[in-house]
N, C-alpha and C positions, 0 to 999 in steps of 0.2 A: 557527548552522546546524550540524548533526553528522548522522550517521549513526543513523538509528533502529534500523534492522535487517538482517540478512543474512542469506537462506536457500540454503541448501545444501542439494540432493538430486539427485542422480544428476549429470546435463550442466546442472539448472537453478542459475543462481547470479543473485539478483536484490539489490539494494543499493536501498534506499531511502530518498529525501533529502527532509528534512522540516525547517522552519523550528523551532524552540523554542525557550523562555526558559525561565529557571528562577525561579519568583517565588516568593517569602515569602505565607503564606494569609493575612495583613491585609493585603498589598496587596490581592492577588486578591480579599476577602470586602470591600474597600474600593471595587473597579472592575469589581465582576462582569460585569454591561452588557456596558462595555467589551470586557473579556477574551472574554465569547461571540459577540458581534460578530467579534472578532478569529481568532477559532479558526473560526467558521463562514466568513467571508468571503474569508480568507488563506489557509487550511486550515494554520493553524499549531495546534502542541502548546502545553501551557504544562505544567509540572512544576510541582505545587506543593507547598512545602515547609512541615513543621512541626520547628520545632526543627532549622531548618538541615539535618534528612533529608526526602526525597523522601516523599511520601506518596500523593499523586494525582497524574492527569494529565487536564486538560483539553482536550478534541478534540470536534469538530465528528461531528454525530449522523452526517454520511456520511462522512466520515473512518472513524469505528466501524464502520459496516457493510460499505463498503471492504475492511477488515480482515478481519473476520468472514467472511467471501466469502474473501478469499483463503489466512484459514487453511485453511477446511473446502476448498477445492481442495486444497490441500498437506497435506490430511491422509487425502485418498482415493488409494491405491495404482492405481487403473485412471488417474484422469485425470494421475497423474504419468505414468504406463506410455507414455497416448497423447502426453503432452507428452512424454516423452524419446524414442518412436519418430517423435513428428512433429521435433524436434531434428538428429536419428541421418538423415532424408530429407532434409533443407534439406544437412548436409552435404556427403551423395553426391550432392548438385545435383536431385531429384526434385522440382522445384520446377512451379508454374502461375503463367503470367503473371495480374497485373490484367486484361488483355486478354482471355484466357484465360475466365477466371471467369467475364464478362461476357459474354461469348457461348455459355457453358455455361446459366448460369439466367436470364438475362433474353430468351433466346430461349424457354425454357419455357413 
């Protein structure tokens, strides 16, 4: 288990913890199956190495898109804008109950 990643921008700081192995590519090219079984159903990483260096990474097609989704968030300046002023509210306590919400639109 390790740390995959850590983003930093502005109040946002998010850590993300993801299972991984690091396997040699004739294991991996030996237990393919296996290994996408593994990455799909676990949602684990697998690193796979050539020559004892890293060379791919194995991950489940919604793990990818996961990702992809949450770079393009963290890489548009308006939705960080409203994620650091909705931050900067919960602070000063500007907050709405569950309760709240619930009788705002489900009375609608």
């Amino acid at each position: 288990m390790n740390y995959w990643g850590q983003v930093a921008t502005g109040l946002l700081l998010t850590r993300i913890l993801v299972m991984s192995e690091i396997l040699p590519l004739a294991e991996v090219k030996a237990k393919f199956s296996e290994m996408v079984d593994r990455v799909e159903q676990q949602h684990e990483r697998i690193t796979v190495t050539r020559n004892g260096r890293p060379a791919a990474v194995l991950m489940s097609a919604e793990e990818l898109d996961t990702l992809e989704d949450t770079l393009e968030l963290l890489s548009d300046p308006t939705s960080m804008a409203e994620i650091q002023e909705a931050r900067l509210e919960v602070r000063a306590g500007r907050t709405v109950s569950a309760d709240e919400l619930r009788a705002k639109y489900l009375s609608e």
